[in-house]
Backbone bond lengths (Angstrom), bond angles and torsions (degrees), N, CA, C in turn:
res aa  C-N    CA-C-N  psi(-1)  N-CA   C-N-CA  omega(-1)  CA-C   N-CA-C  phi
1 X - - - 1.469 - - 1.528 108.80 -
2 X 1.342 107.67 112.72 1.418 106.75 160.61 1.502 140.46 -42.04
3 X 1.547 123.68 140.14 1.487 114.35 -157.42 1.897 97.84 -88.99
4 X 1.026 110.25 145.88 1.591 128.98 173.36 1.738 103.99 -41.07
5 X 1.384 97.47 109.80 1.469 92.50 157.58 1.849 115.28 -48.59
6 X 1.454 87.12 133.58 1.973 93.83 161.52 1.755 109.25 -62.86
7 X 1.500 116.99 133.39 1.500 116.36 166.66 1.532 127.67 -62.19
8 X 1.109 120.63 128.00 1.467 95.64 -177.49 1.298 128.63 -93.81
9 X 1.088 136.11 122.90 1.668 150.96 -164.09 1.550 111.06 -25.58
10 X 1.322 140.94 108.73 1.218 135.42 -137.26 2.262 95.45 -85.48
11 X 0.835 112.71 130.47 1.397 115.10 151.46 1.511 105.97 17.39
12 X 1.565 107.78 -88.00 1.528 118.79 -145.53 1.882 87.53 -57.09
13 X 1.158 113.43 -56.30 1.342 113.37 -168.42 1.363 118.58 -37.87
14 X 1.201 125.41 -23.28 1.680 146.28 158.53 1.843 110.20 -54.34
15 X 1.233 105.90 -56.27 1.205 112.76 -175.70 1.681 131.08 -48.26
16 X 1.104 117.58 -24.19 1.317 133.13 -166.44 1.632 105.17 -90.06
17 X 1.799 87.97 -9.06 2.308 97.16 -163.95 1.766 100.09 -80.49
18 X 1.183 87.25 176.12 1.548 102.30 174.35 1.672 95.40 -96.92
19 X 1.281 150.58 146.53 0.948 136.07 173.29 1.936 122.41 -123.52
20 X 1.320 110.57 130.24 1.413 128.22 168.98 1.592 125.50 -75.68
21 X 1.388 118.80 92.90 1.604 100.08 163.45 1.190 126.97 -115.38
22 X 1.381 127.93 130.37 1.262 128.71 166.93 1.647 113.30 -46.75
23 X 1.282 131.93 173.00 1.626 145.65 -155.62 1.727 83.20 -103.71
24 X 1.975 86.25 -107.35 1.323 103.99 -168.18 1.073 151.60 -52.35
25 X 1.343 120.72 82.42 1.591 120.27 -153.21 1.798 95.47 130.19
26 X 0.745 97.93 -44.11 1.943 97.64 -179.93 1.546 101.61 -80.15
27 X 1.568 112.63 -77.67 1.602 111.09 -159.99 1.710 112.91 -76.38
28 X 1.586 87.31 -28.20 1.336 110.57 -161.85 1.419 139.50 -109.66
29 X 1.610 151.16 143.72 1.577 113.61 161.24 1.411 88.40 -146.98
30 X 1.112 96.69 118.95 2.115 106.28 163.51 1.689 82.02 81.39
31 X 1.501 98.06 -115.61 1.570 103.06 -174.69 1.808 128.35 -121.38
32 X 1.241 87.53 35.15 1.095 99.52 -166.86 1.699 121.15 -151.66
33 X 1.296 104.70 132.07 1.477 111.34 -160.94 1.556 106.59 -61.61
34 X 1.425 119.30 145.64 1.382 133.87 162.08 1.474 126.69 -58.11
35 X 1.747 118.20 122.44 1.630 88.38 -153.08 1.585 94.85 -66.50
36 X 1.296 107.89 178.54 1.603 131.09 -177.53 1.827 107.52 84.64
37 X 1.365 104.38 -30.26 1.251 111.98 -148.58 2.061 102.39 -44.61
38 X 1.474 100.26 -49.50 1.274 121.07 -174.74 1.439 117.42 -60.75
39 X 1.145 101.73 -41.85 1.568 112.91 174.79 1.952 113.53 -60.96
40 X 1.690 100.15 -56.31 1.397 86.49 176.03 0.901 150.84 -60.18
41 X 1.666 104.40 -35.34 1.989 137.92 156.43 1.788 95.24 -44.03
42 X 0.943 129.30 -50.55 1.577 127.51 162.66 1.250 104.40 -29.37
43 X 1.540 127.42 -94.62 1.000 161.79 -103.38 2.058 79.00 -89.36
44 X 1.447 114.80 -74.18 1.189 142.43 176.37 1.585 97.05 -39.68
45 X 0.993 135.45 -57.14 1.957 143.06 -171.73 1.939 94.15 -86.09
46 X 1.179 128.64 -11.38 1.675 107.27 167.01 1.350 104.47 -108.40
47 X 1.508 116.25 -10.35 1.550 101.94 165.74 1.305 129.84 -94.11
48 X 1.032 105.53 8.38 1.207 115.34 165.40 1.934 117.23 87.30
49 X 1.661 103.57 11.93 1.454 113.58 -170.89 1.404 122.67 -74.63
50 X 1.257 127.02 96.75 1.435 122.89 176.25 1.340 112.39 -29.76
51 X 1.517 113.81 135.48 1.891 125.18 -151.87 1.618 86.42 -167.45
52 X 1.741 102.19 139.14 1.173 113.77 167.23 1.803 99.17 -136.62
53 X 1.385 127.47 156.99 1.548 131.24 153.40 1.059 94.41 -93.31
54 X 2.185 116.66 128.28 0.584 117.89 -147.30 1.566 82.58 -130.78
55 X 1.512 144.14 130.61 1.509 121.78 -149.64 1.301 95.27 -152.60
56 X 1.427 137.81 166.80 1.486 130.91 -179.44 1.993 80.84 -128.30
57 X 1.276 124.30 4.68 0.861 124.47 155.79 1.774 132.58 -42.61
58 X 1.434 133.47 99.84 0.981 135.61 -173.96 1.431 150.72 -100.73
59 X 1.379 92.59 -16.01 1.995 126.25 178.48 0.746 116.24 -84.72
60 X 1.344 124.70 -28.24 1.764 126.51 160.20 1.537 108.10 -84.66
61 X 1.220 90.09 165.40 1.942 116.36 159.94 1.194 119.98 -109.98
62 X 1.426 121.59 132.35 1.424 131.22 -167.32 2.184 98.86 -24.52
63 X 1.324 108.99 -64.22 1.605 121.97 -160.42 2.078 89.27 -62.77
64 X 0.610 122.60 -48.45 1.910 110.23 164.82 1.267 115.57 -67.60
65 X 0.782 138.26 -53.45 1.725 137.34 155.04 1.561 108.83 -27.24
66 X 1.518 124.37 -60.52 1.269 128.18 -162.47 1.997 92.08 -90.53
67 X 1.082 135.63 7.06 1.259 137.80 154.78 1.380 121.37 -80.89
68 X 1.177 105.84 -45.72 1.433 114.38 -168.90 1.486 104.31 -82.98
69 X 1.301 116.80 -22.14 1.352 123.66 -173.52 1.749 92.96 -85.13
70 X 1.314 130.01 -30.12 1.590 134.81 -169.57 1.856 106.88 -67.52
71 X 1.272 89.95 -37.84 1.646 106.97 -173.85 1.414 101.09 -77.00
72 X 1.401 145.14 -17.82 1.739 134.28 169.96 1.538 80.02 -96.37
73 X 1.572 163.22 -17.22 1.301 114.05 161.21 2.070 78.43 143.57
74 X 1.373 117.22 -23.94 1.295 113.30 -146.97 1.773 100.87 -124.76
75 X 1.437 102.07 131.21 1.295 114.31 -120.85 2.082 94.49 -138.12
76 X 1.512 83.29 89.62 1.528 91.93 -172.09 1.602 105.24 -122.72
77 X 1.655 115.32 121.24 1.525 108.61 177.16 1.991 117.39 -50.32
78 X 0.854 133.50 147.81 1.539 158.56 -176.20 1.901 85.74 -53.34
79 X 1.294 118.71 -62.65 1.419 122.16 -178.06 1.560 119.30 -71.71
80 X 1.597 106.26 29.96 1.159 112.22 175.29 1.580 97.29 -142.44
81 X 1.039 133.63 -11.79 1.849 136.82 152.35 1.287 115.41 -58.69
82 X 1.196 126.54 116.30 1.592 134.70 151.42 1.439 135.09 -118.23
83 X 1.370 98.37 91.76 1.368 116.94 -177.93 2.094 135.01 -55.60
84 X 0.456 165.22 86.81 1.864 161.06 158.89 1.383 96.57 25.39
85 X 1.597 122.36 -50.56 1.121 109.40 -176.36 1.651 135.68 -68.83
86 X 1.969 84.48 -33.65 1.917 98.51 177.53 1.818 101.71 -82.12
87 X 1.174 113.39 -16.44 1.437 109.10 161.69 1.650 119.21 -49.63
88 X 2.002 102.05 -67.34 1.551 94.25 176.67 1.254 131.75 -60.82
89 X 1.627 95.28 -29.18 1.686 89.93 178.07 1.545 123.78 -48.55
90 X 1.864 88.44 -50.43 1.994 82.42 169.99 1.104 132.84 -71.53
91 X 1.549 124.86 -29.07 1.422 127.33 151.10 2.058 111.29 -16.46
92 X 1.592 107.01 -72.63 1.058 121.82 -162.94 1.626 95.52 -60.25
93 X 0.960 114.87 -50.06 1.981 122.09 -164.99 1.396 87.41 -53.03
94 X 1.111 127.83 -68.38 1.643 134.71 -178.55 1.173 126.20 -36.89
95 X 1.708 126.63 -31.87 1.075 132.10 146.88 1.202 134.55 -96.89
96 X 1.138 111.87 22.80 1.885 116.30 158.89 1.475 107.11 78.47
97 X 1.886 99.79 47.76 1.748 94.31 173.68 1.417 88.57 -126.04
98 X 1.694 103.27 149.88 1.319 108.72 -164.84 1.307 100.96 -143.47
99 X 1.694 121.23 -5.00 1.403 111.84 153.92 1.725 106.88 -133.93
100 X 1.209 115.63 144.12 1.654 118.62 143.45 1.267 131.04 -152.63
101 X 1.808 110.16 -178.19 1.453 107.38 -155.48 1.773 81.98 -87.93
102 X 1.968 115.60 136.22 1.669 98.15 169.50 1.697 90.72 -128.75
103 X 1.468 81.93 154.82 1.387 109.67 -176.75 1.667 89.99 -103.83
104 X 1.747 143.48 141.45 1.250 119.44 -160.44 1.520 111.04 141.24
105 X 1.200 121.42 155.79 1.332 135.47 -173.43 1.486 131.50 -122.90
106 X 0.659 129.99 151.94 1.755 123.47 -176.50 1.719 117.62 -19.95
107 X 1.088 104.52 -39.37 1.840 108.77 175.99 1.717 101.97 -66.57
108 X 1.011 120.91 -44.42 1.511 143.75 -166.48 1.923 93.59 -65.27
109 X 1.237 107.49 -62.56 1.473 103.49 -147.56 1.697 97.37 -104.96
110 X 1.457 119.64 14.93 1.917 130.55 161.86 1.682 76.82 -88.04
111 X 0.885 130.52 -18.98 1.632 103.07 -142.38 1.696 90.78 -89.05
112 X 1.571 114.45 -68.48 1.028 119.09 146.87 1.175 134.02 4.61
113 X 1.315 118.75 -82.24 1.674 130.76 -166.07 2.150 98.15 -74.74
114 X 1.740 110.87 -1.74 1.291 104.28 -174.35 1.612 102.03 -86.53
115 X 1.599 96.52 -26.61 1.665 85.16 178.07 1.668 112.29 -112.11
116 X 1.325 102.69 25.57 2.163 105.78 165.68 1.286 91.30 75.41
117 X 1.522 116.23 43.14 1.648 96.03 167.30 2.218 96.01 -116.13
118 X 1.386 109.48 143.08 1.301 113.92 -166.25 1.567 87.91 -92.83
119 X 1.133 98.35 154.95 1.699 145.41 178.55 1.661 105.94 -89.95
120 X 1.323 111.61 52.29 1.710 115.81 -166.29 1.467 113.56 -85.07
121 X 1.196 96.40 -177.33 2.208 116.17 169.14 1.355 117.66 -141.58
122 X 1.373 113.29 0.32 1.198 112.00 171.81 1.700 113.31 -148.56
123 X 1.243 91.46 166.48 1.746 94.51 -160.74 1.588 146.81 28.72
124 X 1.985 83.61 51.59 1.598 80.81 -173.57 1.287 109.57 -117.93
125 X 1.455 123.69 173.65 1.559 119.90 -159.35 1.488 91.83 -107.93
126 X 1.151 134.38 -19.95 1.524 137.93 -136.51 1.173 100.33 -137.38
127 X 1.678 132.19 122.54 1.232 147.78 165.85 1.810 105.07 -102.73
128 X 1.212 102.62 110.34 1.447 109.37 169.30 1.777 139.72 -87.72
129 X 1.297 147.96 77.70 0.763 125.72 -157.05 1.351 120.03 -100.29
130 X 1.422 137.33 135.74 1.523 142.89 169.56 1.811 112.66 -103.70
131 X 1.138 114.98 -160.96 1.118 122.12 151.08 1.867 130.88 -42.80
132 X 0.769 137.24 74.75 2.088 101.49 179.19 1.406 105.44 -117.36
133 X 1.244 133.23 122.23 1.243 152.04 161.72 1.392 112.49 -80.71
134 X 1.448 104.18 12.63 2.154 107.65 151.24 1.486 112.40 -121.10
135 X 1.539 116.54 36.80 1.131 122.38 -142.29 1.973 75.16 -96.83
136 X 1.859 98.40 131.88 1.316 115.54 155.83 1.348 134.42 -133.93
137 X 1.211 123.49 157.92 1.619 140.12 161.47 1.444 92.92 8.48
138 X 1.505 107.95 -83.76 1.562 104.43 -159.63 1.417 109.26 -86.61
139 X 1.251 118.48 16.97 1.963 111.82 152.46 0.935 116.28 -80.00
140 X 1.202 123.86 -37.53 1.236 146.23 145.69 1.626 117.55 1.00
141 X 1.338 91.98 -105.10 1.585 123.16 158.31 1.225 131.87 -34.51
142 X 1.775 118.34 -28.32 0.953 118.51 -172.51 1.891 88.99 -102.31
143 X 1.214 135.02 -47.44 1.417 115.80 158.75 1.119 129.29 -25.07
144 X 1.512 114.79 -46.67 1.300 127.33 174.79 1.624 127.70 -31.91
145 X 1.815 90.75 -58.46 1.303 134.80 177.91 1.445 101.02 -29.93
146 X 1.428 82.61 -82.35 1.582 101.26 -159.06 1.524 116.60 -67.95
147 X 1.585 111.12 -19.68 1.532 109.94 167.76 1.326 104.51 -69.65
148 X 1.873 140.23 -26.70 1.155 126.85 -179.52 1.264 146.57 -79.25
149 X 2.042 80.39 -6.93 2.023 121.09 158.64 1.353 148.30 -65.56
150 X 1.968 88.41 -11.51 1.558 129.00 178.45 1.668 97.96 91.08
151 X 1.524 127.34 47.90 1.080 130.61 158.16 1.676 110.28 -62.15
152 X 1.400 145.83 154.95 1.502 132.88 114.12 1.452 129.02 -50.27
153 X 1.158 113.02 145.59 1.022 119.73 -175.74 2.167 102.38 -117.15
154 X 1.039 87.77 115.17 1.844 97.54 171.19 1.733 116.25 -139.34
155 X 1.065 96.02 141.39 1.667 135.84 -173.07 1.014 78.28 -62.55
156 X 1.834 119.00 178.07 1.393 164.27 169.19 2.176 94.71 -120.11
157 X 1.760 99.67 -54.33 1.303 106.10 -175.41 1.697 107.40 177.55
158 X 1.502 114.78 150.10 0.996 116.14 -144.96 1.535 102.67 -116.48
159 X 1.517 115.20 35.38 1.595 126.37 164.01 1.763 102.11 -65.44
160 X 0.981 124.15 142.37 1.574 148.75 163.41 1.246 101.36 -74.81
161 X 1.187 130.92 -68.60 1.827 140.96 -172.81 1.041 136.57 -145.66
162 X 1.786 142.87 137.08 0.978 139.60 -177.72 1.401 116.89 -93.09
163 X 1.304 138.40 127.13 1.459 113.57 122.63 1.398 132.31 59.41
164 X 1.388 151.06 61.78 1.467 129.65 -177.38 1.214 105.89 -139.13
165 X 1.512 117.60 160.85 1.758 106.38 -168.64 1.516 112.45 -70.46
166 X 1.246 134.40 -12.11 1.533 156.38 173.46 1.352 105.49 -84.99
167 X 1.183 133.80 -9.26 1.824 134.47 -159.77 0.956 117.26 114.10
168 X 1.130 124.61 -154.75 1.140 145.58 155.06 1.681 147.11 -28.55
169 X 1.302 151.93 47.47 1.167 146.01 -159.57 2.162 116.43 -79.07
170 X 1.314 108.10 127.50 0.913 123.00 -172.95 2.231 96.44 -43.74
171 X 1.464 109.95 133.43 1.425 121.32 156.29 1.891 122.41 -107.54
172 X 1.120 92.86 -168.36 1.701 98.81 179.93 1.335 130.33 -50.83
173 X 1.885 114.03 -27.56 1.203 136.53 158.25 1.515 128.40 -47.08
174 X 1.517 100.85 -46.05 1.361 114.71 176.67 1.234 109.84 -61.57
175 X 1.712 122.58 -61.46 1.493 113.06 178.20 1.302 118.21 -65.44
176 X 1.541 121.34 -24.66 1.655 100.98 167.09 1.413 118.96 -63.98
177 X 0.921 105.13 -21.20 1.822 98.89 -162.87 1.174 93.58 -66.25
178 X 1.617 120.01 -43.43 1.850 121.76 175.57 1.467 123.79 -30.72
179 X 1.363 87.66 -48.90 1.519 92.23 -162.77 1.454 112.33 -95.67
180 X 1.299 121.96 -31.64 1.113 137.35 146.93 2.042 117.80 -36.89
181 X 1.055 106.83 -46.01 1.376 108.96 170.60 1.434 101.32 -88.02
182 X 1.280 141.64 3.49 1.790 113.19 160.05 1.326 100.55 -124.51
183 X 1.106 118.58 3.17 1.648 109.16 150.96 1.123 130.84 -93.94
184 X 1.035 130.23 -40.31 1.820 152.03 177.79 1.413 104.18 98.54
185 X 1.216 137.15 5.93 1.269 131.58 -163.76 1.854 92.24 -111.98
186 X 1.535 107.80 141.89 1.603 121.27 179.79 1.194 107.89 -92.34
187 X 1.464 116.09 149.19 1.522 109.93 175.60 1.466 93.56 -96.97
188 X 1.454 103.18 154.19 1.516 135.06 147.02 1.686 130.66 -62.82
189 X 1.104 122.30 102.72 1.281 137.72 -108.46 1.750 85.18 -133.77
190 X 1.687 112.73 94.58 1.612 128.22 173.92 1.558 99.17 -52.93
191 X 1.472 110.72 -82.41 1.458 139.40 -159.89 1.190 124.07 -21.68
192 X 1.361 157.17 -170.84 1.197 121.34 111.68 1.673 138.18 -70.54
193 X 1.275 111.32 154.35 1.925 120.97 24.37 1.064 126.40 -112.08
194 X 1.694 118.03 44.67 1.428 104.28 165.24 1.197 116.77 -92.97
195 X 1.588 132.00 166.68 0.947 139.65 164.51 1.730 138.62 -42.61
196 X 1.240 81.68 -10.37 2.047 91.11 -164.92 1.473 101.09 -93.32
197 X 1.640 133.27 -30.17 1.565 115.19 153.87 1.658 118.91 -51.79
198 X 1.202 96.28 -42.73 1.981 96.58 -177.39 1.379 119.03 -39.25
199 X 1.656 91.28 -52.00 1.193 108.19 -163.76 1.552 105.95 -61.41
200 X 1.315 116.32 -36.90 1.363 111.13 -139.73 1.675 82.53 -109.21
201 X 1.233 133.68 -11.66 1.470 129.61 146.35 1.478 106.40 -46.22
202 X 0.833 128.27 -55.69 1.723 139.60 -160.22 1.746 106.12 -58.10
203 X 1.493 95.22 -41.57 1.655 110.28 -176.52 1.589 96.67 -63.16
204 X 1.309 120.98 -55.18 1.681 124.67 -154.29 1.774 76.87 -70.05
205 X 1.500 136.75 -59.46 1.389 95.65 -162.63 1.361 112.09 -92.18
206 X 0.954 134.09 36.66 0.830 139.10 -173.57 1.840 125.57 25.08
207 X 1.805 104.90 87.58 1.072 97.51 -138.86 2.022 73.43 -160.55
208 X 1.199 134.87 154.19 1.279 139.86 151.95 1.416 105.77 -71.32
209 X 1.308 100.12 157.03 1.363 104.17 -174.59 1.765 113.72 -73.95
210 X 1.292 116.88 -38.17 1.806 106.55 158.33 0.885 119.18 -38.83
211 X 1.607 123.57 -35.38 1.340 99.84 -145.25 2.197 79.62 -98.00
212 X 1.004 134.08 48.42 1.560 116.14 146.09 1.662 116.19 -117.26
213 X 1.505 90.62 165.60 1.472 80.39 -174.97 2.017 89.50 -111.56
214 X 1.683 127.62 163.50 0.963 104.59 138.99 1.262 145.28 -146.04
215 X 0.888 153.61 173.83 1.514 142.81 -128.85 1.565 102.72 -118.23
216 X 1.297 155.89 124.09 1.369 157.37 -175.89 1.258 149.54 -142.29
217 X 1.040 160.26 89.38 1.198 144.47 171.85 1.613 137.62 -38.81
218 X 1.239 117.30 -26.82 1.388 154.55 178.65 1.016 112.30 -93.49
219 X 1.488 130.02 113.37 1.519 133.90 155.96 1.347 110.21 -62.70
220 X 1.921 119.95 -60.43 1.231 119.02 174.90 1.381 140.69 -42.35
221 X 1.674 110.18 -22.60 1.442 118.25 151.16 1.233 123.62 -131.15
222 X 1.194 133.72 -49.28 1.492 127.04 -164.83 1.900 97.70 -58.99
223 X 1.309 103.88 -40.65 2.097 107.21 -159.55 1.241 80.45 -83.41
224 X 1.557 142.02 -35.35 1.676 118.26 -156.34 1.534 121.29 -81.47
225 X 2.006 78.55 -35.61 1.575 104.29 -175.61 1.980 114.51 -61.02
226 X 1.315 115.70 -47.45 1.317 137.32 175.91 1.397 105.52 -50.27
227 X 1.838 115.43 -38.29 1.770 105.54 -148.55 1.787 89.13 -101.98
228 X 1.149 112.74 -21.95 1.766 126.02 177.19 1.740 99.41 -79.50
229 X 1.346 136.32 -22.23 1.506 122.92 167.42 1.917 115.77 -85.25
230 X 1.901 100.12 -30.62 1.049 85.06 170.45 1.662 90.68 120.27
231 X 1.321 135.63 8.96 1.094 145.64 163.31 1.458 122.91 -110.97
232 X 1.518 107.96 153.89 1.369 95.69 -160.31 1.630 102.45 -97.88
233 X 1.036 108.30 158.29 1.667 124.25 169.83 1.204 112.36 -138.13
234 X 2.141 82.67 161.69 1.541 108.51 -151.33 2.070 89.88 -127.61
235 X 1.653 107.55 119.86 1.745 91.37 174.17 1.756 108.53 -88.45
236 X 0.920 102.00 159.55 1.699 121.53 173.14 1.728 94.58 -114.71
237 X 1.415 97.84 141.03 0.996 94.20 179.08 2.038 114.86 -140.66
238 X 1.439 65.05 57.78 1.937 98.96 -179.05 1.666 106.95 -105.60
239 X 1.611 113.99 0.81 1.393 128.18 -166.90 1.589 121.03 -100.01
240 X 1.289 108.24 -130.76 1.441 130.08 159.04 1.471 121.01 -82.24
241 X 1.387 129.59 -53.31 1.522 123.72 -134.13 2.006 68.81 -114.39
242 X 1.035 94.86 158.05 2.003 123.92 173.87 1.841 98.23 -139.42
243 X 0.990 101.58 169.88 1.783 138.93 -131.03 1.984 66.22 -108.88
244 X 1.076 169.85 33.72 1.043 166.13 76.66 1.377 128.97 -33.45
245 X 1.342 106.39 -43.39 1.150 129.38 -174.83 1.649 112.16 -78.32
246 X 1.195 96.04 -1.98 2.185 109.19 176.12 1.388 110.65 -72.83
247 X 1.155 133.46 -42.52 1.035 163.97 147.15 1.822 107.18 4.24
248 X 1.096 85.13 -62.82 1.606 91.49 -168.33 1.786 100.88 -114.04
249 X 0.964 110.27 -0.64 1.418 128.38 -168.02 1.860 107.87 -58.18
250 X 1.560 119.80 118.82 1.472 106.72 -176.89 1.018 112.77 -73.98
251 X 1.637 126.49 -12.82 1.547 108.06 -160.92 1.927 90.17 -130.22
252 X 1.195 154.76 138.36 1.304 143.46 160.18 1.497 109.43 -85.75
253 X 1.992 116.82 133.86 1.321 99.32 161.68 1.616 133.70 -69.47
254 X 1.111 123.51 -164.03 1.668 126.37 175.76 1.255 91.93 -109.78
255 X 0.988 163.64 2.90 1.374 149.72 148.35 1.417 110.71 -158.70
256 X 1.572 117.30 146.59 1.633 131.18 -164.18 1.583 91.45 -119.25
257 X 1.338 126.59 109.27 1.760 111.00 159.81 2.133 87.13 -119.30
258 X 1.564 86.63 175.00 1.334 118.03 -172.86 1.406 104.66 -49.00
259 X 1.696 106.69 -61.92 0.954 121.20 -174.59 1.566 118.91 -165.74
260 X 1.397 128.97 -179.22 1.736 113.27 154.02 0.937 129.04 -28.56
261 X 1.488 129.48 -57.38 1.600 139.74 178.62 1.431 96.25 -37.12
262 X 1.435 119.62 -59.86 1.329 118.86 -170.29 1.257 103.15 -59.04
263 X 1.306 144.11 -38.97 1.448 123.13 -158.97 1.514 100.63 -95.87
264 X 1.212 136.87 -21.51 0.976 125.98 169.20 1.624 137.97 -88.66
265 X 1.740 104.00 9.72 1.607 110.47 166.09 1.794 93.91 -81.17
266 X 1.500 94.04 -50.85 2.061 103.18 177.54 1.535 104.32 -21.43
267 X 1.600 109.05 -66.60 1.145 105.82 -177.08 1.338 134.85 -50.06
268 X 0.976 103.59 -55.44 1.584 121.01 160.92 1.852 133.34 -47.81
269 X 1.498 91.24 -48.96 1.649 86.07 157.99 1.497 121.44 -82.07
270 X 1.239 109.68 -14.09 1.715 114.49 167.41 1.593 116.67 -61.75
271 X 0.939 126.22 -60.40 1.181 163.11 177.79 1.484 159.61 -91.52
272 X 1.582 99.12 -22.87 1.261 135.05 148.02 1.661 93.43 83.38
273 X 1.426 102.80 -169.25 1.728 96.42 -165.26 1.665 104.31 -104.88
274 X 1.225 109.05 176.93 1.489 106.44 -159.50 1.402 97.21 -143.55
């Protein structure tokens, strides 16, 4: 005899959350919005539901992020983007670092200078790494350096690769693993899926960390990262990870829909329109 499907958590019970969505693969794909995507961000912004974009995205700054997102049609204020990078920065502000060496790009080093931490070369304890696509030999080396000085070494986020119309393009993962393999020392890892973006999402809405829900394409971070802080998640499966991919999956979400479209008829027949 087959075992009882688990029930899945009805709609309304969602409603009361603060809510998390990942970008790419959720709102978005290539250049162009996901259908529903627009409609639900509606639905979520007239009810008045505390909502953050929640991104391991790092090369941008919230106000380019919320541009680029304006140009597919979908239309989220800058003070509602939270990036891997404005994560570490507050991480670091929180523990009383006020300079380091960063490896990183314009999203990386706004983020930085938002909480008075300097962009240094000397005497710093903290090696930062993000994205950089001017990344050379002697950035390299000089990370190296300073991790072999008794620097830390911490992530932005621990993706390997993004996305590109050719394949694959190297992310933040890739250069840690670099440096990480000629130092021996691991970085400490903001982004998801660790816990310390969740958390510190939870602070901006001011909200416990149960009480968010978040929205994903990714089992490996958005579903792992959410169910390891202690919040519940929801997969879309307009992304990366497919209903195959559960299987081996470490963390399971609390509910699987198609996509936005799907969650936002839910809403609507729940609740009716507003």
């Amino acid at each position: 005899m087959s075992s009882p499907r688990r029930a899945r958590p009805p709609i309304r019970d969602f409603l009361s959350r603060g809510w998390l969505f990942d970008m790419d693969g959720v709102l978005y794909r290539g250049k162009r919005p996901i259908p529903g995507a627009i409609r639900f961000l509606g639905e979520v912004q007239r009810r008045g539901i505390p909502y953050l974009l929640l991104t391991n995205h790092g090369c941008l700054t919230p106000l380019e992020l919320s541009r680029k997102l304006a140009r597919m049609g979908i239309r989220v204020p800058p003070a509602r983007i939270y990036t891997s990078a404005e994560a570490t920065a507050e991480w670091l502000a929180a523990r009383g670092v006020r300079a380091v060496f960063a490896l990183g790009e314009a999203g990386l080093r706004s983020a930085l200078r938002r909480q008075e931490i300097r962009c240094a070369r000397t005497r710093v304890q903290h090696v930062v790494v993000s994205l950089d696509r001017a990344m050379t030999y002697a950035k390299l080396r000089a990370a190296c350096g300073w991790i072999a000085r008794g620097a830390r070494l911490i992530g932005t986020n621990p993706d390997p690769s993004y996305p590109v119309e050719d394949g694959q393009a190297p992310e933040c993962g890739a250069l840690l693993a670099a440096i990480e393999s000629a130092t021996g020392q691991k970085a400490i890892i903001i982004g998801k899926p660790s816990p310390a973006i969740f958390r510190q999402a939870a602070k901006r809405l001011g909200l416990p960390v149960h009480r968010l829900t978040m929205i994903g394409d990714r089992l490996d971070t958005d579903i792992l990262g959410a169910k390891r802080a202690g919040a519940r998640a929801i997969l879309v499966l307009t992304g990366h990870s497919t209903r195959s991919m559960l299987r081996g999956a470490a963390a399971r979400p609390d509910r699987i829909v198609e996509g936005l479209e799907e969650l936002a008829l839910a809403f609507r027949l729940e609740f009716g329109s507003k």
